[in-house]
C-alpha positions as CSV (number, residue, x, y, z in Angstrom):
1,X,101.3,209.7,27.9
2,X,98.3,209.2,30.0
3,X,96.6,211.9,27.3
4,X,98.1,210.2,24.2
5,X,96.1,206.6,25.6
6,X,92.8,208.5,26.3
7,X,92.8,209.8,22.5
8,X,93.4,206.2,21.4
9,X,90.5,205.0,23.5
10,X,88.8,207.7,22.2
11,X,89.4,207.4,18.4
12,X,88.9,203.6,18.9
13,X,85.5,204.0,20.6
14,X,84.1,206.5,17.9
15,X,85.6,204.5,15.1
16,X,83.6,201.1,16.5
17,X,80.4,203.0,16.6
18,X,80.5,204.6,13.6
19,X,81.4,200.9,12.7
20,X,78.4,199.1,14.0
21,X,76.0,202.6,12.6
22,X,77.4,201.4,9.1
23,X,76.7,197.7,9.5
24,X,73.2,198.6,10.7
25,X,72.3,200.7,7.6
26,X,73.5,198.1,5.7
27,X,71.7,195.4,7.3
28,X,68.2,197.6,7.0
29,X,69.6,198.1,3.3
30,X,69.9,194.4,2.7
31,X,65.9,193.5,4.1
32,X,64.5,195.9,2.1
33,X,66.5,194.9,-1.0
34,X,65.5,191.2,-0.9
35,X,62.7,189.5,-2.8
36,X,61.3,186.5,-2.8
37,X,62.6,184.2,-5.9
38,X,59.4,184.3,-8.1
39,X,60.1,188.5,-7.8
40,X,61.9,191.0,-8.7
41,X,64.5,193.4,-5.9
42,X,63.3,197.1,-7.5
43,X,65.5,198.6,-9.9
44,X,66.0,201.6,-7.8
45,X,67.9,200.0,-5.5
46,X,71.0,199.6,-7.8
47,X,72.7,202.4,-7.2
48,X,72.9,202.0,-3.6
49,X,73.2,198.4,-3.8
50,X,76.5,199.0,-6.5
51,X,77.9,201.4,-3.5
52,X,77.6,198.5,-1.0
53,X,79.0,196.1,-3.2
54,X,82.3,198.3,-3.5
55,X,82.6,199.1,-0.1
56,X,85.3,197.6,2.3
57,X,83.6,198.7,4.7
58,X,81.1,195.8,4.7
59,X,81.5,192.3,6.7
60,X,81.6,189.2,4.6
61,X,78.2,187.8,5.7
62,X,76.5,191.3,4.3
63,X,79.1,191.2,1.2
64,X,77.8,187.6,0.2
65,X,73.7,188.4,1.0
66,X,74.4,191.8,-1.3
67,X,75.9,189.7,-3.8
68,X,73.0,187.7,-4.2
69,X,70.5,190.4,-4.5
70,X,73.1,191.9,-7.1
71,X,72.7,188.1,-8.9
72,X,68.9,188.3,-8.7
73,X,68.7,191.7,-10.0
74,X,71.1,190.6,-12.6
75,X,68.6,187.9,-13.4
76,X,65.4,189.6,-14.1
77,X,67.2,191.8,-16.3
78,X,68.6,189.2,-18.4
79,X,72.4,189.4,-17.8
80,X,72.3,185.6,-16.8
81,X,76.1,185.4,-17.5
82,X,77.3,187.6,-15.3
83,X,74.4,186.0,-12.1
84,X,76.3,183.4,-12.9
85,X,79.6,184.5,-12.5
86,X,78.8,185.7,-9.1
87,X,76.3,182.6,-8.0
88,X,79.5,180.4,-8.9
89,X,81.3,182.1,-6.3
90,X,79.0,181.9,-4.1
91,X,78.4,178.6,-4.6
92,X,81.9,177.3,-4.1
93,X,82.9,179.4,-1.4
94,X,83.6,177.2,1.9
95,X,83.3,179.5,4.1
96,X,79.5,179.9,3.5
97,X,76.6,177.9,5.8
98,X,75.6,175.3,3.7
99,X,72.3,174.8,5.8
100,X,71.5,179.4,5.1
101,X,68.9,180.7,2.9
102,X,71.8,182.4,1.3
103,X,73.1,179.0,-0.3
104,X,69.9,177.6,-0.6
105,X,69.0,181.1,-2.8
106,X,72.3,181.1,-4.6
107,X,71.3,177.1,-5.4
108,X,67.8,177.8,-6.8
109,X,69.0,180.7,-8.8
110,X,71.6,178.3,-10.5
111,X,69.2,176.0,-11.6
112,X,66.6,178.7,-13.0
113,X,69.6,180.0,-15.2
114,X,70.0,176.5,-16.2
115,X,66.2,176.4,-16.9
116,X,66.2,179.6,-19.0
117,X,69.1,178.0,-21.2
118,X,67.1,174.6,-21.2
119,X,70.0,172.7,-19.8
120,X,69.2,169.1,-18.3
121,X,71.2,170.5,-15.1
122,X,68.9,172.5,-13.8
123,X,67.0,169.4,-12.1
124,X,69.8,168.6,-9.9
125,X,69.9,172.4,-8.6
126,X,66.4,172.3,-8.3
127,X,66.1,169.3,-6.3
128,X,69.2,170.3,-4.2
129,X,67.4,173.6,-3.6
130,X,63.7,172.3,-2.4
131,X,66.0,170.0,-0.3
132,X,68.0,173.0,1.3
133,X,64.9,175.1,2.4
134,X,62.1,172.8,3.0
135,X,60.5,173.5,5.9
136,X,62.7,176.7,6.6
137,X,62.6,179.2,3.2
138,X,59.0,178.8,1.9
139,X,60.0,181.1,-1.3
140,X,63.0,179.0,-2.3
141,X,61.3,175.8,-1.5
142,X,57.9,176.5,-3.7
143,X,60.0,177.7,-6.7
144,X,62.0,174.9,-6.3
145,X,59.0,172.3,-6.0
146,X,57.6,174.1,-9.5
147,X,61.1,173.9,-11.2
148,X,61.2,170.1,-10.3
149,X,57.1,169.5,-11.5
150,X,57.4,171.6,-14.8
151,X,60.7,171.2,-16.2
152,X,61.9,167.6,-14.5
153,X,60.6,164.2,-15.1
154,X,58.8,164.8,-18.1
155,X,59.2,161.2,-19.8
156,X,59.1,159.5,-16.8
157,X,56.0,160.7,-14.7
158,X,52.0,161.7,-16.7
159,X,51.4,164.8,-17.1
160,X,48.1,164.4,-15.5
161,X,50.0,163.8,-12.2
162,X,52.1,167.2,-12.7
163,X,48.7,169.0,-13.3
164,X,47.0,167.4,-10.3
165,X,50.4,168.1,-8.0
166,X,50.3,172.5,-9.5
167,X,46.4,172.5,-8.6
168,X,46.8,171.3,-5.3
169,X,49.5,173.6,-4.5
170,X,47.2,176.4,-6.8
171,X,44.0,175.4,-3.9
172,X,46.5,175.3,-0.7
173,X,48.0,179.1,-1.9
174,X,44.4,180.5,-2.9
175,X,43.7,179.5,0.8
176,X,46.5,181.2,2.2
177,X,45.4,184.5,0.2
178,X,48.9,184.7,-1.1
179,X,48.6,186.2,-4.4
180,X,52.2,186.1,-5.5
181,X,52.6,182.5,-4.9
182,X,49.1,182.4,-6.6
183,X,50.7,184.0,-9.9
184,X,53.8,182.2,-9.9
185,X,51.9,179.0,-9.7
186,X,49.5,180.0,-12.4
187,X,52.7,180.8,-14.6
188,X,53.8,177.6,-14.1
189,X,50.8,175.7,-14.8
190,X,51.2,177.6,-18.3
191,X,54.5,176.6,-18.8
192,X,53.5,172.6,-18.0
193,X,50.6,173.3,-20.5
194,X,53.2,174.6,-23.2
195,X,54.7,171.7,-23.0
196,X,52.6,169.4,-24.1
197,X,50.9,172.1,-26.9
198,X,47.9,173.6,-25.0
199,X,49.2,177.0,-25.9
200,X,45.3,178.1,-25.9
201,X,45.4,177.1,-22.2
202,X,49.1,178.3,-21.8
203,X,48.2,181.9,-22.8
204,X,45.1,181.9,-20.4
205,X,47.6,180.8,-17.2
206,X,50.0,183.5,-18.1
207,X,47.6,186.6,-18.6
208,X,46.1,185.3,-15.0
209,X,49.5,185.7,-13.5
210,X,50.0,188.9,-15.1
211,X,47.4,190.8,-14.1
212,X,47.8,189.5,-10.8
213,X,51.0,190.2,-10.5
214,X,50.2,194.1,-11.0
215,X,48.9,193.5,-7.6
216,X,52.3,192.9,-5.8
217,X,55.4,192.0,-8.3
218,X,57.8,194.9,-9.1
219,X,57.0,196.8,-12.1
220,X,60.3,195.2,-14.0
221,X,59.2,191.9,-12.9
222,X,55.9,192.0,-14.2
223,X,55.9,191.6,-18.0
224,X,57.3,188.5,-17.8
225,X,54.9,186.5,-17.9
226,X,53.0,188.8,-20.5
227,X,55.6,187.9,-23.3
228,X,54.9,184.1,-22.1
229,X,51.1,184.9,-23.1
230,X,52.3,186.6,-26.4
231,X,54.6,183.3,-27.4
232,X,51.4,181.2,-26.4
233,X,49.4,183.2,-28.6
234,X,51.9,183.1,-31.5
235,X,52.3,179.4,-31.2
236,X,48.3,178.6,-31.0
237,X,48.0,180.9,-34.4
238,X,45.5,183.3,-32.5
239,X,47.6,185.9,-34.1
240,X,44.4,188.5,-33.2
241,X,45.1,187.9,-29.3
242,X,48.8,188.3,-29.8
243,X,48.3,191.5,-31.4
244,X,46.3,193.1,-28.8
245,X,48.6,191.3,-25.8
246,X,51.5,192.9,-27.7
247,X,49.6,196.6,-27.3
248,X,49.4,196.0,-23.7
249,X,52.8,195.2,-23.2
250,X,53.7,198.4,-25.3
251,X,51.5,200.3,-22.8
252,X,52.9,198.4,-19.9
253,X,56.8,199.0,-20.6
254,X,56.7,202.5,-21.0
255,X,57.2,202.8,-17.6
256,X,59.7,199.6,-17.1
257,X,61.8,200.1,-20.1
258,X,64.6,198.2,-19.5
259,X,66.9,196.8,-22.5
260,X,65.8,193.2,-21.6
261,X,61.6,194.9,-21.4
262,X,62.3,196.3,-24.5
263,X,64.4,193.3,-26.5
264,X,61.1,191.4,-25.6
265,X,58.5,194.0,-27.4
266,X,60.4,193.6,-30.1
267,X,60.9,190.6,-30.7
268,X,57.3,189.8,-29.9
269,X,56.3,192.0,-32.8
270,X,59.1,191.0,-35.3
271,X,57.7,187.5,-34.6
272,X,54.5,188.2,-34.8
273,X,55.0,190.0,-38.5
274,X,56.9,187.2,-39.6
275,X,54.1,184.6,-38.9
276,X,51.9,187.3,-40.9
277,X,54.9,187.4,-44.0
278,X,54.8,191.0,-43.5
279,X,58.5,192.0,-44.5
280,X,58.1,195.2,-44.2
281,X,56.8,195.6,-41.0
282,X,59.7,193.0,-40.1
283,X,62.4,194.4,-41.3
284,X,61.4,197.9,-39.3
285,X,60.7,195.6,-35.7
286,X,64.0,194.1,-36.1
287,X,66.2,196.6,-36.7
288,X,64.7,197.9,-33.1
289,X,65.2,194.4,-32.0
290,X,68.9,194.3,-33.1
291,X,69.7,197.5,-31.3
292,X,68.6,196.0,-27.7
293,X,70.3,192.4,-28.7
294,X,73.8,193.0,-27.6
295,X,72.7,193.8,-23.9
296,X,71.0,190.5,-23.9
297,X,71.7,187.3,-23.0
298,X,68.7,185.1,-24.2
299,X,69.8,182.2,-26.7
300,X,66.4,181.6,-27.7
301,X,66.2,185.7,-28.6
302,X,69.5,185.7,-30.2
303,X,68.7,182.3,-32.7
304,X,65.5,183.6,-33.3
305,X,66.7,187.2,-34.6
306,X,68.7,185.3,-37.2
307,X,66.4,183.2,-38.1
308,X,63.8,186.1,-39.5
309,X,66.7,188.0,-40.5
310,X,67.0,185.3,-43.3
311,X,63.6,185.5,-44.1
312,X,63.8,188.9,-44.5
313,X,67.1,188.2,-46.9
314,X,64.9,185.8,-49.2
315,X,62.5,188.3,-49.2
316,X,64.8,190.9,-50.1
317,X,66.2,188.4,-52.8
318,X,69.8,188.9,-50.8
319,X,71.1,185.5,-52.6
320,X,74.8,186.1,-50.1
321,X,72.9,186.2,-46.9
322,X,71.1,183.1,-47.7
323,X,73.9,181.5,-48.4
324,X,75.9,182.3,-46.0
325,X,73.4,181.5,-43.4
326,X,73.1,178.1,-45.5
327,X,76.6,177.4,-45.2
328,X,76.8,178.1,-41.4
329,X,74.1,175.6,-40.3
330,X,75.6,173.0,-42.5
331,X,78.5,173.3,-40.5
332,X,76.4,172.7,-37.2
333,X,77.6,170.1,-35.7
334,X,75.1,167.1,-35.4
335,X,74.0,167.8,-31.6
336,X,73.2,171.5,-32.5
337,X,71.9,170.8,-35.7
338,X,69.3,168.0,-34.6
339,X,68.4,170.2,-31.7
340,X,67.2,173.0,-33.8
341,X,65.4,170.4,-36.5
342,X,62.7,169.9,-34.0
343,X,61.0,174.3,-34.3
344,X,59.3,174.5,-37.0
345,X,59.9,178.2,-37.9
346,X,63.6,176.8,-38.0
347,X,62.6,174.2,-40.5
348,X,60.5,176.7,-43.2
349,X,63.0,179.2,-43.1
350,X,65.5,176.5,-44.3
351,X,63.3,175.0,-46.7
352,X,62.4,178.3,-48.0
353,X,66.3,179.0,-48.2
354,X,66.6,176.0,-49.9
355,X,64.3,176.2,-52.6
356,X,65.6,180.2,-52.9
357,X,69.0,178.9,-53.6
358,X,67.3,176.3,-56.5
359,X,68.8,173.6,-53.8
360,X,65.5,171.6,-54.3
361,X,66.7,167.8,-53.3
362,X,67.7,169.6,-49.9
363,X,64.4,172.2,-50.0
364,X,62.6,168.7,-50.2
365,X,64.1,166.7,-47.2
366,X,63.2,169.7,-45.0
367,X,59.9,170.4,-45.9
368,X,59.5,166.8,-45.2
369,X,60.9,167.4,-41.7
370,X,58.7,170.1,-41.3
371,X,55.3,168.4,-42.5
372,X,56.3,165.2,-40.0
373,X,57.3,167.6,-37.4
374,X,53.9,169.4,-38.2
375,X,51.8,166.1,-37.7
376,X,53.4,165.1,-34.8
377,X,52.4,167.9,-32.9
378,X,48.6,168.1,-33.9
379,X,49.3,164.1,-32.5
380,X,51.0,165.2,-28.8
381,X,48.4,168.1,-28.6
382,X,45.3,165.4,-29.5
383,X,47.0,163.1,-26.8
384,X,47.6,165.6,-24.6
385,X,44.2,166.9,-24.7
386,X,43.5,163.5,-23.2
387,X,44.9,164.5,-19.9
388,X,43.3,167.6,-19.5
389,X,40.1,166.5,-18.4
390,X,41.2,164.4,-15.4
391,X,44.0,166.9,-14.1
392,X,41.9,169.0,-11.7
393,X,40.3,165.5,-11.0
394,X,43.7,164.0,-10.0
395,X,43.9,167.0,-7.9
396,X,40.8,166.4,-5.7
397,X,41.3,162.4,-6.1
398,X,44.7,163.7,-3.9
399,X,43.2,165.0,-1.2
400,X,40.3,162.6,-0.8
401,X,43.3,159.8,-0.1
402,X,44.9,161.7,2.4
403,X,41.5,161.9,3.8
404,X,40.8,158.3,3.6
405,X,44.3,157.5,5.2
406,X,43.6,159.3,8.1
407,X,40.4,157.7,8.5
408,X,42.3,153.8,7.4
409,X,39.3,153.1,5.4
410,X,42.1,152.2,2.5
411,X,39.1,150.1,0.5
412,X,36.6,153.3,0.1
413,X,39.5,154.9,-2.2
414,X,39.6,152.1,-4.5
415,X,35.9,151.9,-4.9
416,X,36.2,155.6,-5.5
417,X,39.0,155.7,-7.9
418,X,37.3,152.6,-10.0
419,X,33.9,154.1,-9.8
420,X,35.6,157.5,-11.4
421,X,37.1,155.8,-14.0
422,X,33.8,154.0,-15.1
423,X,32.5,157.5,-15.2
424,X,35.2,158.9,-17.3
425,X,35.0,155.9,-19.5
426,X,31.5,156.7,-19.8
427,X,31.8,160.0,-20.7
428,X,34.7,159.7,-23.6
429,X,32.3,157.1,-25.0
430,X,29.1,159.7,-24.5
431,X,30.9,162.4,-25.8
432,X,32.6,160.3,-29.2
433,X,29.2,159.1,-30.2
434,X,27.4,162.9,-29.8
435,X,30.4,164.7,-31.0
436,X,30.0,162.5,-34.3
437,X,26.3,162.7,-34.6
438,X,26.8,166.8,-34.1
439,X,29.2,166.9,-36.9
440,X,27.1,164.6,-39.2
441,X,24.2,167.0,-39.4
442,X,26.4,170.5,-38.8
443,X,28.9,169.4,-41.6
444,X,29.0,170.6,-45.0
445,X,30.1,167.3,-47.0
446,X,32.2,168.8,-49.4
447,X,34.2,171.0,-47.3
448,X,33.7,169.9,-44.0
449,X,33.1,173.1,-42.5
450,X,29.4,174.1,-40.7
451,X,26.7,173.9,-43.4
452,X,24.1,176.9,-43.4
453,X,22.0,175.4,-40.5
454,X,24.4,175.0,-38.5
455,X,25.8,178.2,-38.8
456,X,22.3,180.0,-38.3
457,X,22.2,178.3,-35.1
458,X,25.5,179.3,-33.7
459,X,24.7,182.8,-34.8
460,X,21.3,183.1,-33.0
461,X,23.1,182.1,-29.5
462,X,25.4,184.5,-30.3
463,X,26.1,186.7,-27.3
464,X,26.5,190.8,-27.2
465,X,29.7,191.7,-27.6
466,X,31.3,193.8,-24.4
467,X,33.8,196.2,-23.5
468,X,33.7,198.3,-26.6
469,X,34.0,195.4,-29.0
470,X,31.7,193.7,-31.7
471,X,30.7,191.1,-33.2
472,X,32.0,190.8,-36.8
473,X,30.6,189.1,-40.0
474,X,31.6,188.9,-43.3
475,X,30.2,187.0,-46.8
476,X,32.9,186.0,-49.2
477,X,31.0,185.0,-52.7
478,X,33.1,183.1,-54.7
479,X,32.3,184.8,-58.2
480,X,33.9,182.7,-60.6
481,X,32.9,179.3,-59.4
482,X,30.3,178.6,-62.3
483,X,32.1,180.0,-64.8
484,X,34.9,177.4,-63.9
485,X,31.9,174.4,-64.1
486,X,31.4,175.2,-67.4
487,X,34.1,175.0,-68.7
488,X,35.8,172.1,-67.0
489,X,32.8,170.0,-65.2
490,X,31.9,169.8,-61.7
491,X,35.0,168.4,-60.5
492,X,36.6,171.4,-61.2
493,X,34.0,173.7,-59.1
494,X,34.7,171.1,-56.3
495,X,38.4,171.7,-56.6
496,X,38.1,175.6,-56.7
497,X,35.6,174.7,-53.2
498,X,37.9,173.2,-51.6
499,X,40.8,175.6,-52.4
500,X,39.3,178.1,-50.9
501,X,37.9,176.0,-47.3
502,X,42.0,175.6,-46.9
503,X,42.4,179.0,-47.5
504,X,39.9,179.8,-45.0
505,X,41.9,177.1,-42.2
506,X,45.5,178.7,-42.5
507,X,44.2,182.4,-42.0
508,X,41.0,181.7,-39.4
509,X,41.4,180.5,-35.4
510,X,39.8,177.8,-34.1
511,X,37.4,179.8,-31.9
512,X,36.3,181.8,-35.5
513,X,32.7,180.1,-36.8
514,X,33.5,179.4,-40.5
515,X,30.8,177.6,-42.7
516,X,29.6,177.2,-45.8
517,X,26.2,179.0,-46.1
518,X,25.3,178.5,-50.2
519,X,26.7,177.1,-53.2
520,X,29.2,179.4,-53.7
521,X,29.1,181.2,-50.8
522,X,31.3,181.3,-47.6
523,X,30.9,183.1,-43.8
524,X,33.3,183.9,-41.2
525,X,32.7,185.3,-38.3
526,X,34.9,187.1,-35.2
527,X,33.1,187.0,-31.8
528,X,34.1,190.2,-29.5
529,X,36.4,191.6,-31.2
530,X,37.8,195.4,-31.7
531,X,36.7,196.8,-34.7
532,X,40.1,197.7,-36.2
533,X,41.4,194.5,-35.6
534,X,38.5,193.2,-37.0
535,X,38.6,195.0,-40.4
536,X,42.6,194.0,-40.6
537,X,41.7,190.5,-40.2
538,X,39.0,190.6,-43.1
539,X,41.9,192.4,-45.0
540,X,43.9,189.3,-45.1
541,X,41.6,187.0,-45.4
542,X,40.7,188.5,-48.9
543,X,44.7,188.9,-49.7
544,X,44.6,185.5,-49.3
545,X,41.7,184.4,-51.2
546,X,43.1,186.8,-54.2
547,X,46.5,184.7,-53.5
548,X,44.6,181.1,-54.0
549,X,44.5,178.8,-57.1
550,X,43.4,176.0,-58.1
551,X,43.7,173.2,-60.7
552,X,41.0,173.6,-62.8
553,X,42.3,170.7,-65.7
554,X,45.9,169.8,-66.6
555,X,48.4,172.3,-67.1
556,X,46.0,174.8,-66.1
557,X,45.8,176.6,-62.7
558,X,43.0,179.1,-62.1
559,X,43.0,182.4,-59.4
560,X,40.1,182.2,-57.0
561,X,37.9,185.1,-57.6
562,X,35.7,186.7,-54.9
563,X,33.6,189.4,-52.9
564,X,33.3,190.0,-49.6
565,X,30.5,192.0,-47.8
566,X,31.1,192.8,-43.7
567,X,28.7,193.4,-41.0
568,X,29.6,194.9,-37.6
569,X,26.9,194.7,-34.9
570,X,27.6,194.9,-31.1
571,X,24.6,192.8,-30.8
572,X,24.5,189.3,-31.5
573,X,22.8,188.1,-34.2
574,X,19.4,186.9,-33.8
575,X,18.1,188.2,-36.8
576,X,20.9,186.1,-38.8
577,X,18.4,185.3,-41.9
578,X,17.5,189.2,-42.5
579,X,21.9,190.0,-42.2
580,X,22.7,187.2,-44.7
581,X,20.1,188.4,-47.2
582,X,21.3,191.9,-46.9
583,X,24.3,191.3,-46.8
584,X,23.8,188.9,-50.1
585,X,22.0,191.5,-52.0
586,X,25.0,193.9,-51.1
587,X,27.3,191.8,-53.2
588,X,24.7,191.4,-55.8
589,X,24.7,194.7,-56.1
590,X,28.6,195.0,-56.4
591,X,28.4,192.1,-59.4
592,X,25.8,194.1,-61.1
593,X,28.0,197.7,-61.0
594,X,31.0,195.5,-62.2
């Protein structure tokens, strides 16, 4: 009996070591496998973290933490359904410390699936979540504090604040020589500038939180914010920078490769070839895209697949596609249907599907949505430009009054503030009046791009180009411009002018010098650039010229008709008179061997 008792003893004290040497490994498990919330857990810790998860083995404190590593994983691979099907749990289960990082975690994560799916919800988690871990989990509480400044608010406080508020925080973290919170905070400053249409400025925030968040973000964590800077890109029209971020992120995910990683690239590029109507590059990019959708659960992806699908079907002259695709958003209900009226690639494939389908009262009213749509974003972007200027200003004007109320000398700050406004005041009158006196002498009257002075100048201060890249130049000589006077008068060469100035607009970027540099004769010019890309965009900018007409008299519409001579030179261009005439006598020489 006594020996029977001893192995019980035994068996008992074995099985509560082996026990606690199990709970142990799982703890270490469970520290490494965390990240914070504006990261990634490594993906090679699913395997092991799938074992856990099935174990019984496990206590409920280490089953719940596991789960919401398993949630976070889920996350930042897309599968935001099934985080939330677990967060929910979490979430409602009683039995869990309302006052732990592990609610506070599973709260945050709520509201950035809520964010993801642009639901108004996700404020309420958000704020609930920076109240849950301020001053106790400084990961939760920062992404938390960004959810609530980016995403919340947005009527009711300026956006000038919300800048002011991400710089400070940007200066407090740059202190702290933490560069994750550094990139995260950089991402979200490009998703406030999104907002309002700075996509220029968007894209710039983004690629800094890429490439520094090659410096500590796990690898599948790190192209997110790349495909931010692609979207950015796309949505400025600096279809150039998009193409080259694009390459990068090809380059980047080979070693990522995840169906979420992967769904991205392509959709990037089908979006990217649809903005360029290039069908047949489309078609190829989606059906890449469409084998990756299924594991996906991105609404924005999904709508979006459709939507150049159809394109692709008007393209392909597939009259059933477009119709049924037609007959599905008519049955939208009003909620859905007015939320997708306000993206504009949304409102030209409908119009286009419209006028395919000879529907032209409906092709009308939509094109007509798209045109106001199209106005009232140039507006928000002008007034949102206006804000721009003083947001690293509010920043500083921040911490000078928590200075000043330290030092309760309350009437110095006023003085400050007033005198700063004067200053700006001064400034946007300064810079109205110079800005117009500028364009008065640099402007080409007819077309309003730079006349031939003003594009000399801007070429002489042009600098090297670096990093393997060059400066390109080409001459477009518009051949049949006299021809066209005539026969139908001067009006008519003005017409045939102007045609081509708006051909040159659609296909060109802002930061491209376009001018006006003789009678009939046109430059544009792409600074640092690679030379492929280069050569590609010349390319279409004489597809599109050969696409451009003109009403020359009534009933009569006339093809633009033009030359184009390129110069490459990784110098600048000081020598801009001698390039122009050689470059003019080059397409002399092309009339002359016609």
């Amino acid at each position: 009996m006594k020996g029977l008792l001893a192995i019980n003893v035994f068996f008992w004290l074995c099985t509560s070591y082996a026990y606690a040497e199990h709970s142990e490994e799982v703890e270490k498990f469970i520290i490494a496998a965390q990240a914070a919330t504006y990261d990634c857990p490594k993906s090679d810790i699913n395997s092991a973290l799938d074992t856990y998860l099935a174990s019984d083995e496990i206590i409920k404190g280490q089953q719940d933490r596991l789960r919401l590593i398993k949630s976070h994983s889920l996350i930042c691979v897309g599968q935001y359904e099934q985080a939330r099907d677990i967060l929910n749990g979490l979430f409602n289960d009683n039995t869990i410390d309302k006052s732990s990082a592990l609610y506070a975690g599973a709260v945050y994560q709520l509201g950035f699936i809520l964010d993801v799916q642009e639901n108004p919800q996700r404020c309420d988690y958000y704020a609930q979540a920076e109240s849950l871990a301020r001053d106790r989990y400084s990961d939760i509480y920062l992404s938390a504090q960004l959810g609530l400044i980016t995403v919340c608010n947005q009527k009711t406080t300026d956006i000038s604040v919300k800048l002011g508020k991400l710089y400070s925080l940007l200066e407090k973290f740059v202190e702290l020589d933490d560069i994750a919170a550094v990139a995260h905070i950089h991402n979200n400053i490009g998703l406030l500038y999104g907002s309002i249409g700075q996509n220029e400025l968007a894209a710039e925030q983004y690629l800094k939180s890429y490439y520094m968040g090659l410096e500590v973000y796990a690898t599948n964590n790190q192209l997110a914010t790349l495909i931010s800077a692609i979207s950015a890109n796309m949505a400025s029209g600096d279809v150039v920078a998009a193409k080259q971020n694009i390459e990068i992120f090809r380059r980047a995910n080979l070693s990522v490769n995840t169906p979420l990683t992967n769904a991205w690239l392509h959709y990037a590029e089908s979006r990217y070839y649809f903005r360029l109507e290039d069908y047949d590059h489309l078609r190829n990019s989606l059906l890449k895209l469409h084998f990756y959708l299924p594991k996906v659960s991105s609404d924005i992806i999904h709508r979006n697949a459709k939507l150049y699908g159809v394109a692709l079907c008007i393209y392909d002259k597939d009259t059933q596609c477009v119709e049924d695709f037609l007959a599905e958003q008519e049955a939208l209900s009003e909620p859905q249907h007015k939320k997708f009226l306000a993206r504009r690639d949304y409102l030209w494939v409908m119009a286009n599907a419209y006028f395919y389908t000879n529907n032209l009262e409906s092709a009308e009213k939509i094109f007509d949505l798209y045109t106001r749509l199209a106005n009232k974003q140039i507006l928000d972007q002008q007034r949102s430009g206006r804000v721009l200027g003083v947001a690293n200003l509010h920043s500083q004007i921040t911490s000078l009054e928590t200075e000043l109320e330290q030092q309760a000398v309350q009437k110095y700050r006023s003085i400050v503030i007033l005198s700063l406004g004067f200053i700006l005041l001064l400034a946007g009158v300064y810079f109205l009046v110079v800005k117009r006196y500028i364009k008065s002498v640099s402007s080409d009257t007819l077309t309003g791009l730079f006349n031939e002075r003003a594009v000399i100048g801007m070429m002489r201060r042009l600098p090297q180009a670096q990093n393997g890249r060059t400066n390109a130049l080409a001459l477009i000589n518009i051949s049949n411009v006299r021809d066209v006077q005539s026969k139908h008068g001067h009006i008519a060469g003005d017409r045939a002018l102007q045609a081509v100035t708006y051909c040159l607009h659609k296909v060109t970027r802002e930061e491209d010098v376009v001018g006006r540099v003789g009678s009939e004769q046109f430059v544009v010019c792409l600074r640092s650039i690679d030379e492929a890309l280069a050569r590609e965009f010349f390319e279409r900018i004489q597809s599109a010229l050969n696409d451009t007409q003109f009403i020359a008299a009534v009933g009569e519409q006339v093809l633009i008709e033009s030359q184009m001579s390129i110069y490459l030179s990784v110098e600048g261009f000081s020598d801009i008179e001698e390039v122009l005439a050689d470059m003019r006598d080059s397409l002399s020489d092309k009339d002359e061997s016609k």
